[in-house]
Backbone as CSV, one residue per row, in Angstrom:
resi,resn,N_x,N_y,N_z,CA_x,CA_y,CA_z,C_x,C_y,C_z
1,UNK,0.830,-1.200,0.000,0.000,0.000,0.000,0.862,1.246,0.000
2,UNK,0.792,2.173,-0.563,1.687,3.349,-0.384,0.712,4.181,0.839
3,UNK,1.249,4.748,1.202,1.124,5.608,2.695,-0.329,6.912,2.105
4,UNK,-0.831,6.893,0.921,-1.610,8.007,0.989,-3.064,7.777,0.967
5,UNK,-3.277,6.772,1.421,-4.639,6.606,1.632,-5.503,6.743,2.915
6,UNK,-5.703,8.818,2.275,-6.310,9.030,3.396,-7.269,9.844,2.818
7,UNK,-8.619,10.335,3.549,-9.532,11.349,2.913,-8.912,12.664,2.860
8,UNK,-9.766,13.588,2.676,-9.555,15.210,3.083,-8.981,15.225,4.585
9,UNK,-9.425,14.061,5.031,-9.528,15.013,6.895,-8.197,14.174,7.467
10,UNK,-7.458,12.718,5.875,-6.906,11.882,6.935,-5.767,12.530,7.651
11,UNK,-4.907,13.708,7.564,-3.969,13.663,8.488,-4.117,14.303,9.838
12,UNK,-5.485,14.543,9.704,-5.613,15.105,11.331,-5.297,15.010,12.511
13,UNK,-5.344,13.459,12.358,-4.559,13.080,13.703,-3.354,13.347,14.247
14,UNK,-2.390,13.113,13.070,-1.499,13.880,13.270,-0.922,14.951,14.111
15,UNK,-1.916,15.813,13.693,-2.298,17.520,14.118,-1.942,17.579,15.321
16,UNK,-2.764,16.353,15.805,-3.575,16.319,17.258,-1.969,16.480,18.142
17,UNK,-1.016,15.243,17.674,0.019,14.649,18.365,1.394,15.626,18.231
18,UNK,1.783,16.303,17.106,3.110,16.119,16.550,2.385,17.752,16.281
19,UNK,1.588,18.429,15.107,1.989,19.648,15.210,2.313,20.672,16.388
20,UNK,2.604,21.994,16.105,2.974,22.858,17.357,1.479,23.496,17.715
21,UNK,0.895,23.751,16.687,-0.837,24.223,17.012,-1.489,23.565,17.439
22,UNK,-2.324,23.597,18.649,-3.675,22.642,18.758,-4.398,22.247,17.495
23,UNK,-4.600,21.240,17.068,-4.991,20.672,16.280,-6.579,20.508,16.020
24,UNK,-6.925,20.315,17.537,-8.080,20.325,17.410,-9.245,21.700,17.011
25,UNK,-8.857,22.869,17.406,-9.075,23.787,16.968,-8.844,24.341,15.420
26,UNK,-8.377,23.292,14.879,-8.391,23.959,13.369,-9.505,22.741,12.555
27,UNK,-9.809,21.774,13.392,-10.580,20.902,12.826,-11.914,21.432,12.703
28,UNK,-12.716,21.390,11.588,-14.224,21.841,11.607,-15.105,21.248,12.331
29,UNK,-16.242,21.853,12.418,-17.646,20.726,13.139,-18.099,19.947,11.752
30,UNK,-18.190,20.773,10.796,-18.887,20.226,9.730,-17.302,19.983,8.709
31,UNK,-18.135,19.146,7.678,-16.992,18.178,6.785,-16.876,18.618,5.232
32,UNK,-16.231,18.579,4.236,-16.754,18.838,3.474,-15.748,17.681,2.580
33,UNK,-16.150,17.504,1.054,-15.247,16.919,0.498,-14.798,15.508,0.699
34,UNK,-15.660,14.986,1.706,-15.566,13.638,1.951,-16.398,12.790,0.965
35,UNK,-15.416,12.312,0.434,-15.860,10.702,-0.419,-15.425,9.556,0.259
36,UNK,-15.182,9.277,0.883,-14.999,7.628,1.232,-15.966,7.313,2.579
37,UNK,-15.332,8.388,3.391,-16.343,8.480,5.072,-17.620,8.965,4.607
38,UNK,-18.820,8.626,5.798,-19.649,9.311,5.721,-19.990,10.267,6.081
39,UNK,-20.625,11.601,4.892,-20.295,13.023,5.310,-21.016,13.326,6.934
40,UNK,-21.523,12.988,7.007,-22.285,13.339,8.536,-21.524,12.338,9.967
41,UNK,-20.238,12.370,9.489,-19.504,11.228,10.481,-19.644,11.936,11.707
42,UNK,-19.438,11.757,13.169,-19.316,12.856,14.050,-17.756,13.159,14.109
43,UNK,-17.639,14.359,14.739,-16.420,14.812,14.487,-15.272,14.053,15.541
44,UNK,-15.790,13.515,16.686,-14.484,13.058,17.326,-14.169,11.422,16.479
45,UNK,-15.470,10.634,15.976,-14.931,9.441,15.313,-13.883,9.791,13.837
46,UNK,-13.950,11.186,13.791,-13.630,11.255,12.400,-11.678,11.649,13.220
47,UNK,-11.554,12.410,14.300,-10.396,12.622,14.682,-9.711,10.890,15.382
48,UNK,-10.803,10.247,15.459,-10.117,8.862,16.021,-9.211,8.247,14.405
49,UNK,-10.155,8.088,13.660,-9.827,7.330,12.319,-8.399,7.754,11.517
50,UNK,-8.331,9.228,11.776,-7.231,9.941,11.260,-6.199,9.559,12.094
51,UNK,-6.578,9.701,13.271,-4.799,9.706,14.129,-4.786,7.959,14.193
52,UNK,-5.391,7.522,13.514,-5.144,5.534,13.631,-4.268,5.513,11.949
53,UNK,-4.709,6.242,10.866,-3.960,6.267,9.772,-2.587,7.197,10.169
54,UNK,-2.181,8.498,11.047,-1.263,9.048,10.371,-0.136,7.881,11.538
55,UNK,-0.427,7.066,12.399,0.067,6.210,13.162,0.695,5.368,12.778
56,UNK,-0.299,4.471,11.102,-0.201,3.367,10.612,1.330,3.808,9.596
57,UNK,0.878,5.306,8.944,1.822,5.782,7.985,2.692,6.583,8.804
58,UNK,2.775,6.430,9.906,4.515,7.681,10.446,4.171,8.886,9.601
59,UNK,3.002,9.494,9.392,3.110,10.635,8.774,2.200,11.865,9.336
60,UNK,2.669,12.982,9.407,1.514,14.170,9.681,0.330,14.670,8.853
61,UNK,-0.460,14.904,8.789,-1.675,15.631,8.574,-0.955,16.324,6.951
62,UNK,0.008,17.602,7.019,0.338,18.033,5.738,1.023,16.715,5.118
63,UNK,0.695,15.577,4.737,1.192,14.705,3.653,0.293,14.579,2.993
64,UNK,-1.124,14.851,3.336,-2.373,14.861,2.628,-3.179,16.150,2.544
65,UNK,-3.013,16.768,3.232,-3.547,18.386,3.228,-2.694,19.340,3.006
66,UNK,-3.063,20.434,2.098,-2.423,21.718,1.813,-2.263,22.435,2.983
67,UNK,-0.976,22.743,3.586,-0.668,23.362,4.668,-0.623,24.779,4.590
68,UNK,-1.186,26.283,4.709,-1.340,27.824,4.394,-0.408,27.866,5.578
69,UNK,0.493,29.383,5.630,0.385,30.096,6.389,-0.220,30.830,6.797
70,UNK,-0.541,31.399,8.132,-2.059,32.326,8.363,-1.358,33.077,9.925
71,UNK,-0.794,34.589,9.548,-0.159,35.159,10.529,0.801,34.544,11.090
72,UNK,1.523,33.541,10.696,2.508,33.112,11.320,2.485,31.928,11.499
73,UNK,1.592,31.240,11.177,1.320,29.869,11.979,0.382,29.098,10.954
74,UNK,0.892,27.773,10.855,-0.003,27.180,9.585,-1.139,26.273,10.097
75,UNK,-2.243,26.138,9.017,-3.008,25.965,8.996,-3.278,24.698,8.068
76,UNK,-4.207,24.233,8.031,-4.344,23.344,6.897,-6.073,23.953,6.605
77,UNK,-5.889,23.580,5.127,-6.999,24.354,4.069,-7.143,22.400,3.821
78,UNK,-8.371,22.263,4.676,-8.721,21.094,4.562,-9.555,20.121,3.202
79,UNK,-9.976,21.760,2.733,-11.119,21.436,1.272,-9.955,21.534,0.252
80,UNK,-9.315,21.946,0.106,-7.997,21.915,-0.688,-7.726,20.243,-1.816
81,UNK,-7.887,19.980,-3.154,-7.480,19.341,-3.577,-5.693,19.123,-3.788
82,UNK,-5.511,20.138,-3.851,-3.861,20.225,-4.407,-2.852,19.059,-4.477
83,UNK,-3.177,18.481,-2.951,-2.251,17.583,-3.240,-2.771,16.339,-3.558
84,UNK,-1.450,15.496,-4.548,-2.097,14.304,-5.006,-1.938,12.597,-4.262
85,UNK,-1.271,13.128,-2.981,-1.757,11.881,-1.653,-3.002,12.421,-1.306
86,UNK,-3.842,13.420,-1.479,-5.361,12.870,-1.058,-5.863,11.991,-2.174
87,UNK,-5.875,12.175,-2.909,-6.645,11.110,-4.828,-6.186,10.177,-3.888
88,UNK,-4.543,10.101,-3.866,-4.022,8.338,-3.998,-4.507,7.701,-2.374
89,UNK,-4.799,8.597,-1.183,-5.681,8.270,-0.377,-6.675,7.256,0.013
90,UNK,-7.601,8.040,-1.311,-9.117,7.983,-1.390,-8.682,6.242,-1.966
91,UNK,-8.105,6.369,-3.349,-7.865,5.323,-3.706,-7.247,3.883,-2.627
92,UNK,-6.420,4.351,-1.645,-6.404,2.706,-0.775,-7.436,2.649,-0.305
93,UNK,-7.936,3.695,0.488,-8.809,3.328,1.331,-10.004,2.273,0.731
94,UNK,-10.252,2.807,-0.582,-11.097,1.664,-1.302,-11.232,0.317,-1.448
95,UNK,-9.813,0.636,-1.704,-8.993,-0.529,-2.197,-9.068,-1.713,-0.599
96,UNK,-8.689,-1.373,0.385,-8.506,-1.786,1.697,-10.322,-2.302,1.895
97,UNK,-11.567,-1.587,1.527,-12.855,-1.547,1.739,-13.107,-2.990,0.962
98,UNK,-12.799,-2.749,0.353,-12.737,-4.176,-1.459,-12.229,-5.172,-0.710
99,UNK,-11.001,-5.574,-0.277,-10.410,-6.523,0.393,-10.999,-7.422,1.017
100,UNK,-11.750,-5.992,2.597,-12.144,-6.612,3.777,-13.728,-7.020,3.109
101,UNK,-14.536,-6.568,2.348,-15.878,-6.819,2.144,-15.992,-7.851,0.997
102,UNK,-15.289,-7.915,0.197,-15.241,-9.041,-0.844,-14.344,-9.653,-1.159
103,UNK,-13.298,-9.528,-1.125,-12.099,-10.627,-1.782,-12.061,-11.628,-0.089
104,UNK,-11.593,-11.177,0.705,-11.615,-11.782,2.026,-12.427,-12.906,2.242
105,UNK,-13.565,-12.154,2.567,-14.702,-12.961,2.739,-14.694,-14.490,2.165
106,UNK,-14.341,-14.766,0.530,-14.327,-15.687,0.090,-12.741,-17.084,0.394
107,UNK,-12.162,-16.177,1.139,-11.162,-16.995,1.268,-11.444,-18.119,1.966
108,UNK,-11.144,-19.328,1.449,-11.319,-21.226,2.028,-10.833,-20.866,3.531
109,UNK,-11.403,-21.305,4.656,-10.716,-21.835,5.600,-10.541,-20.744,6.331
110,UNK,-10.995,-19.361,6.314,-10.871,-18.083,6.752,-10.995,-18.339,7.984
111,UNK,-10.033,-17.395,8.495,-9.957,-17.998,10.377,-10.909,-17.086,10.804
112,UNK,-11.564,-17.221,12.177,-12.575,-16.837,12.819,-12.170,-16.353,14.297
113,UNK,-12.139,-15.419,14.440,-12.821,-13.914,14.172,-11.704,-13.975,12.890
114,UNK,-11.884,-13.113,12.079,-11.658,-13.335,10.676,-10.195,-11.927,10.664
115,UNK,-9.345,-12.073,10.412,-7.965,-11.005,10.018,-8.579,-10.117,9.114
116,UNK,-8.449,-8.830,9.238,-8.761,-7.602,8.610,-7.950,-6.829,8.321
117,UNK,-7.797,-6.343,6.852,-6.432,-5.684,6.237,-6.712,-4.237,6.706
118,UNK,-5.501,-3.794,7.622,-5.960,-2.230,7.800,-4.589,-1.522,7.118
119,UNK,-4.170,-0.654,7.405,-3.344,0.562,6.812,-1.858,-0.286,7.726
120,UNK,-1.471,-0.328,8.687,-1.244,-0.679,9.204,0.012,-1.525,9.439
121,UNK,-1.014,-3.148,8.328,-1.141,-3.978,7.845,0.032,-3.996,7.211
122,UNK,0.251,-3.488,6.124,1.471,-2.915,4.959,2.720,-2.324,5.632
123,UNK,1.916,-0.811,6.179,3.098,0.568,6.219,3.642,0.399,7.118
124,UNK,3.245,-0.486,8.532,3.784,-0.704,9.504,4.644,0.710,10.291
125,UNK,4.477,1.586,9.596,4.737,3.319,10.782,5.654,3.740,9.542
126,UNK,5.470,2.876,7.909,6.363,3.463,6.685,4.807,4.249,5.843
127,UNK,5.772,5.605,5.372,5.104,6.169,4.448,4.787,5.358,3.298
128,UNK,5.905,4.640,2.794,5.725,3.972,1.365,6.534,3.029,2.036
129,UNK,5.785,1.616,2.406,5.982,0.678,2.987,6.866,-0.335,2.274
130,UNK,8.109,-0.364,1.927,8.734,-1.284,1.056,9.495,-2.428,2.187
131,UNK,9.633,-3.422,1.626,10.121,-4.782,2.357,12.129,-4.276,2.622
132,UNK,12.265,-4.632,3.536,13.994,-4.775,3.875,14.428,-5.150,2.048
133,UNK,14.104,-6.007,2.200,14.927,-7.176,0.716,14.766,-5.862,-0.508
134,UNK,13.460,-5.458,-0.381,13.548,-4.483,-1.777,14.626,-3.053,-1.464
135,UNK,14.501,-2.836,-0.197,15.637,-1.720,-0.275,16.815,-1.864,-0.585
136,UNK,17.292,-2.897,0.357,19.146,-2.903,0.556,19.111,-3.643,-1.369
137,UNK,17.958,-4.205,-2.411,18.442,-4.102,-3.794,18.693,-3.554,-4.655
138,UNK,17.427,-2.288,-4.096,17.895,-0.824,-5.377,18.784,-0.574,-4.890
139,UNK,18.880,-0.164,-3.447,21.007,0.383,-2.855,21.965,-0.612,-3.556
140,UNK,22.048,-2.046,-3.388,22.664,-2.549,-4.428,22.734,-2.160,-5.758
141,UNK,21.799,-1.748,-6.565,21.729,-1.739,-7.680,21.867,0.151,-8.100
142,UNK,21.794,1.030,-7.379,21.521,2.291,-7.801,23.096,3.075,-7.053
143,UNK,23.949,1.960,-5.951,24.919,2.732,-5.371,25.865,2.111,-4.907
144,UNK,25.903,0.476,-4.835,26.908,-0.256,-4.850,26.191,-1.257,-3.645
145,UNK,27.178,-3.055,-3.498,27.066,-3.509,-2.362,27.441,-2.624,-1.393
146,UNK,28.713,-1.948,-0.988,29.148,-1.494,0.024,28.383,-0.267,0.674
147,UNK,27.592,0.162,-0.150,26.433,1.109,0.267,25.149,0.307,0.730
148,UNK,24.927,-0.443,0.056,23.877,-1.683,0.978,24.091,-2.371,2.226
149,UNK,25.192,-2.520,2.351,25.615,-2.922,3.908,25.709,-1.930,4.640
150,UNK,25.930,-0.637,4.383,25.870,0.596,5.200,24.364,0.731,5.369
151,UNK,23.684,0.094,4.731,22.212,0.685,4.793,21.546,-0.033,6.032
152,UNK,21.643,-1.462,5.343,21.611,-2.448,6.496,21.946,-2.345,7.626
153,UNK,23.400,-2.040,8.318,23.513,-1.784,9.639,22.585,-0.575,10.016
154,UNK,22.922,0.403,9.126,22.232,1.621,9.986,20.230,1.270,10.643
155,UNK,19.914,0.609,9.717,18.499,0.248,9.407,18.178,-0.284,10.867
156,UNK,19.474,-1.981,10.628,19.176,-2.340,12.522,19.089,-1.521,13.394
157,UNK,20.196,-0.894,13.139,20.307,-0.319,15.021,19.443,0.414,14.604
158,UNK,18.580,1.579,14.316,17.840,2.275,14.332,16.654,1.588,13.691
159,UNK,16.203,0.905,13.607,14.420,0.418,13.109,14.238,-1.063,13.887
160,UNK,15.231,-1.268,14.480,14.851,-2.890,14.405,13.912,-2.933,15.576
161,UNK,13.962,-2.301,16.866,13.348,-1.950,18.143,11.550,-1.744,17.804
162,UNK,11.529,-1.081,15.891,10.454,-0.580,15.636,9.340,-1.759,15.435
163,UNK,9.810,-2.648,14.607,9.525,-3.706,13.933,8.451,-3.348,12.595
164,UNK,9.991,-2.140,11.972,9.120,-1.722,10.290,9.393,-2.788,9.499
165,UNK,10.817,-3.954,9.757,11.295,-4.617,8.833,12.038,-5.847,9.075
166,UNK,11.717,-6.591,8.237,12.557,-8.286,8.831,13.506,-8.402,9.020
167,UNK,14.812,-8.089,10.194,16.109,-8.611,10.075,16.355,-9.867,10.284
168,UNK,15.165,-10.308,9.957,15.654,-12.590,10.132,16.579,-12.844,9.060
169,UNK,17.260,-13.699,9.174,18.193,-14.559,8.687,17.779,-14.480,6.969
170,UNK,16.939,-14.907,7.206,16.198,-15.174,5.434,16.001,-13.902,4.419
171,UNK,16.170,-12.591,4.983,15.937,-11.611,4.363,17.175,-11.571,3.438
172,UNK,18.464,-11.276,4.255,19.272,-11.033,2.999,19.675,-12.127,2.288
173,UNK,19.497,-13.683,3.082,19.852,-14.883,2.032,18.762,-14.847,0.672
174,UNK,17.891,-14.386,1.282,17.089,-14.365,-0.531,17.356,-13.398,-1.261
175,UNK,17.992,-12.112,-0.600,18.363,-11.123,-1.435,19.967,-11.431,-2.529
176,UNK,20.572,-12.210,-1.684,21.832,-13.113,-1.548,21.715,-13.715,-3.545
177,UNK,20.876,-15.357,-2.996,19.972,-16.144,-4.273,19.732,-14.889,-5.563
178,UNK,19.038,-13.999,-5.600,18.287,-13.249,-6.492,19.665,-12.568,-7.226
179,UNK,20.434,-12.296,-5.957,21.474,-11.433,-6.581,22.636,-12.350,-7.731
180,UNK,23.006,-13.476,-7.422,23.858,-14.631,-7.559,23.138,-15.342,-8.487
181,UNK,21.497,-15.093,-8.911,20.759,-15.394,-10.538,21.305,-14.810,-11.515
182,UNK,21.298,-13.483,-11.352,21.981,-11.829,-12.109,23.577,-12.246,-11.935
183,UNK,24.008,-13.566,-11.722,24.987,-12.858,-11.694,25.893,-12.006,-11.450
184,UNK,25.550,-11.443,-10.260,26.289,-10.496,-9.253,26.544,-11.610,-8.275
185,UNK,28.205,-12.169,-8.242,28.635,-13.065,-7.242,29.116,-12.483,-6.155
186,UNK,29.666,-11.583,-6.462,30.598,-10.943,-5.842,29.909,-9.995,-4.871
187,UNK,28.757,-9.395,-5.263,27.856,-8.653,-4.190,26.889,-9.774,-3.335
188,UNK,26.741,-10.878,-3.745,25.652,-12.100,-3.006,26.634,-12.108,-1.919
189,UNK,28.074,-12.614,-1.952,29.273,-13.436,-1.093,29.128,-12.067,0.067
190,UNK,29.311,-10.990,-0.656,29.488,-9.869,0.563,28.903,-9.773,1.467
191,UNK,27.232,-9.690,1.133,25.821,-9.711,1.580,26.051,-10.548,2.724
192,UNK,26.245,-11.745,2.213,26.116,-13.102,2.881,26.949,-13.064,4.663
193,UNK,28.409,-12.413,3.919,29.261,-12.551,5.061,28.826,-11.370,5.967
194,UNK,28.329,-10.641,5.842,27.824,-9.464,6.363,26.954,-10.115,7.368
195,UNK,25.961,-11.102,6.484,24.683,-11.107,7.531,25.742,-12.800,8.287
196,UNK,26.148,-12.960,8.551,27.345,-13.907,8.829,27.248,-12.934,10.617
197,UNK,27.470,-12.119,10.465,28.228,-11.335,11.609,27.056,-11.211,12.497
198,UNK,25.798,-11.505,12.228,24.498,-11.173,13.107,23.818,-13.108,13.412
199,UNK,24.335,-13.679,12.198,23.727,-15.202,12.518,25.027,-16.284,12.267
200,UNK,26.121,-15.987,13.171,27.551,-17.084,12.989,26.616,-18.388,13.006
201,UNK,25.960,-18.846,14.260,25.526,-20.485,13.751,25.104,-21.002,12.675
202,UNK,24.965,-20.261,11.809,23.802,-20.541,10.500,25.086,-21.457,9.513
203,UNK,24.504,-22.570,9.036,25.497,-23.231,7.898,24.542,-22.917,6.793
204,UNK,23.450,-22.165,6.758,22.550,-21.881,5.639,23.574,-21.416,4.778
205,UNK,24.105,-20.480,5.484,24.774,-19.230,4.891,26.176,-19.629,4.965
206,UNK,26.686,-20.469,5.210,28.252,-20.752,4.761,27.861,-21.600,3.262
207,UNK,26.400,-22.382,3.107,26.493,-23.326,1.884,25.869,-22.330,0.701
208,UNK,25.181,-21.255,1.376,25.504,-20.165,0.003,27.049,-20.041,-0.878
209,UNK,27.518,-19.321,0.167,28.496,-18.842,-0.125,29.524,-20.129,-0.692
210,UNK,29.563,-20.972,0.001,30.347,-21.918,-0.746,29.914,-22.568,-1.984
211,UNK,28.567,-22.607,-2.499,27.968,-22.352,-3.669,28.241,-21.294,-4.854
212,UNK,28.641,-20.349,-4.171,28.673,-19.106,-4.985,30.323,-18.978,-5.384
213,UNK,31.238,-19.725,-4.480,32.297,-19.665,-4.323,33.100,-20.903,-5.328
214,UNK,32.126,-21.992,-5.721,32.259,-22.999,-6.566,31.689,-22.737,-7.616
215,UNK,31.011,-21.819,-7.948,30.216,-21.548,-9.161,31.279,-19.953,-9.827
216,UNK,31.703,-19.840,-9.143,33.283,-18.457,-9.241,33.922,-18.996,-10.062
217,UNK,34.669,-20.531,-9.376,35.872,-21.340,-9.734,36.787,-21.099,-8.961
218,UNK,36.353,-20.944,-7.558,37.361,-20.174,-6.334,36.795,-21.629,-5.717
219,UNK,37.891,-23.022,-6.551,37.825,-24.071,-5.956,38.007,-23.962,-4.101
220,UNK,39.395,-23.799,-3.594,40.063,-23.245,-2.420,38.923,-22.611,-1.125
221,UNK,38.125,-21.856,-1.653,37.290,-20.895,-0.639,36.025,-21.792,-1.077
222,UNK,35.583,-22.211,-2.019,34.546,-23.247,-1.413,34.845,-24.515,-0.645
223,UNK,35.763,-24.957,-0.734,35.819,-26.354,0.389,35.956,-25.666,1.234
224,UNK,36.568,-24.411,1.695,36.884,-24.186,3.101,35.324,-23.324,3.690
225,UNK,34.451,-23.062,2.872,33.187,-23.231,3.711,32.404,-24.313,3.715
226,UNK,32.850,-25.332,2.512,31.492,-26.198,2.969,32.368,-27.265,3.947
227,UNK,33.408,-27.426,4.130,34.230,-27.932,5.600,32.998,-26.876,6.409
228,UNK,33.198,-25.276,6.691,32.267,-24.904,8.164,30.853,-25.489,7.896
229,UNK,30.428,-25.737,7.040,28.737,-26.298,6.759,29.002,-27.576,7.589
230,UNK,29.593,-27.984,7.715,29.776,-29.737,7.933,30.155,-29.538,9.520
231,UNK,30.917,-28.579,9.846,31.163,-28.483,11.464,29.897,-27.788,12.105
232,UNK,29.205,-27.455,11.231,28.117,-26.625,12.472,26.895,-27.415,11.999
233,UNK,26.951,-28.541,10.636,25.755,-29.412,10.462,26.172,-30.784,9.358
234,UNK,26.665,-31.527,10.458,27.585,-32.168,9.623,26.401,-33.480,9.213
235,UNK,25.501,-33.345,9.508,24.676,-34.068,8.235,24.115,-33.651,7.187
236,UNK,24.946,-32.875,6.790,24.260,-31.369,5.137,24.842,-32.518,3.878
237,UNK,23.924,-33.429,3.334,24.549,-34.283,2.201,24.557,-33.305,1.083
238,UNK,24.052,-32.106,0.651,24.831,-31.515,0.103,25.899,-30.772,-0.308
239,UNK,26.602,-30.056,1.356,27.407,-29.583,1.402,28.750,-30.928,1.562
240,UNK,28.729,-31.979,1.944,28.956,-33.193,1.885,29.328,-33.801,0.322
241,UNK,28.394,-33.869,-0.438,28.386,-34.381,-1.737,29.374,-33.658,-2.291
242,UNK,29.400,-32.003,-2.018,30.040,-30.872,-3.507,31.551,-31.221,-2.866
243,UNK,31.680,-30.968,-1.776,33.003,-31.366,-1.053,33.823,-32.544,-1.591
244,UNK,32.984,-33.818,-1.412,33.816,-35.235,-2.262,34.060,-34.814,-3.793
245,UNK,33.241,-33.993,-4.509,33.483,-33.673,-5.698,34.319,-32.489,-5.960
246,UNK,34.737,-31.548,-5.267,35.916,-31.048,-5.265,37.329,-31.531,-5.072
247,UNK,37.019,-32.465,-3.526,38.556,-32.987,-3.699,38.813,-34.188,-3.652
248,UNK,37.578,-34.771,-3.913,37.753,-36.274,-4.874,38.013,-37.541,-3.807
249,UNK,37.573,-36.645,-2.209,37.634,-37.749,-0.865,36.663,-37.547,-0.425
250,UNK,36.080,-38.242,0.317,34.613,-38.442,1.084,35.064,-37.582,2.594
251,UNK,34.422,-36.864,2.858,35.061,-36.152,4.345,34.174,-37.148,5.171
252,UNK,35.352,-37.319,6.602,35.031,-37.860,6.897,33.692,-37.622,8.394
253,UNK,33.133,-39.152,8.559,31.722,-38.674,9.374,31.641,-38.455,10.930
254,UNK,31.325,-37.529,11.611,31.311,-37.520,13.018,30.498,-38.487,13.729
């Protein structure tokens, strides 16, 4: 979901929390310009709904409303089309309405009380909610590996407490795979040893790399990880198998 699905009124909540003006005082009694809510909503359910979206999206009130100055101090011009996160707004919110009332509904086996897609759901406190794996790839791809691992650390220590994004094990090994399809060996191996430094027990990630390291022709540095595959899971018959076929002896069994 991208972060703009909100009405005219969605960043109000916002207002409420984070601007420097009382918020509530710039909010109307009456509504105008509402398409999705109903126009006669009352006004405090309508300030609940907003500060539950600008929550879901980490965002204030002006990401969807035209913000004026007015003597010094801004305002939001709530009837204001201008900006085009209210359209794209209107549009999730629909979209989210569609979900929970018809596509849902039909799902086999639907658990009871039944999961409901909210804003939430997606953005998890992101404006434009993108997965770990899709970031640190355009940084791969738009600024180098070594800028993707800068991204990555910084990301942990600062988001991980949040829980905007997966730092499990599996995130960068699939980013790892995808990268090492393309043909980028040399940025998969980096990746790999990187996330090495947050999950040492893992032989997942030594039989990448020693995969990637035999598929190089860097005979030398693949036996000497799939040897660590075999000390931290020495029943891996694949890391086992590539090993006898590198150096033409059966290693032996614990």
């Amino acid at each position: 979901m991208r972060p703009h699905a909100l009405s005219p009124v969605a960043l109000v909540a916002s207002l409420l929390a984070l601007a420097p003006v009382p918020a509530i005082a710039q909010i109307p009694d009456r509504f105008e310009n509402l398409e999705i809510l109903p126009r006669d909503i009352p006004r405090d359910s309508l300030i609940q709904i907003m500060r539950g979206f600008t929550s879901a999206l980490g965002v204030r009130c002006n990401h969807c409303h035209v913000a004026r100055d007015s003597a010094g101090t801004e305002r939001l011009d709530f009837r204001s089309e201008a900006r085009p996160e209210k359209e794209q707004a209107r549009f999730m919110m629909r979209m989210v309405a569609d979900l929970n009332r018809q596509v849902l509904p039909q799902l086999p086996g639907r658990s009871d009380p039944p999961v409901r897609v909210e804003c939430v759901t997606c953005h998890r406190g992101l404006s434009l909610p993108k997965t770990l794996e899709t970031i640190l790839a355009e940084t791969v791809a738009e600024e180098g590996v070594a800028a993707a691992i800068q991204r990555y650390r910084k990301l942990r220590e600062e988001e991980m407490p949040l829980g905007r994004y997966n730092f499990g094990e599996q995130t960068v090994n699939q980013l790892a795979r995808r990268l090492g399809a393309q043909g980028k060996t040399a940025e998969a191996i980096a990746l790999l040893e990187m996330n090495q430094e947050f999950y040492p027990r893992s032989s997942a990630i030594d039989l990448q790399i020693a995969d990637l390291h035999r598929a190089r022709g860097e005979r030398d540095r693949a036996i000497v990880r799939y040897r660590m595959v075999l000390e931290k899971a020495p029943d891996n018959q694949a890391a086992r198998r590539r090993l006898e076929e590198l150096t033409g002896t059966a290693p032996p069994r614990r």
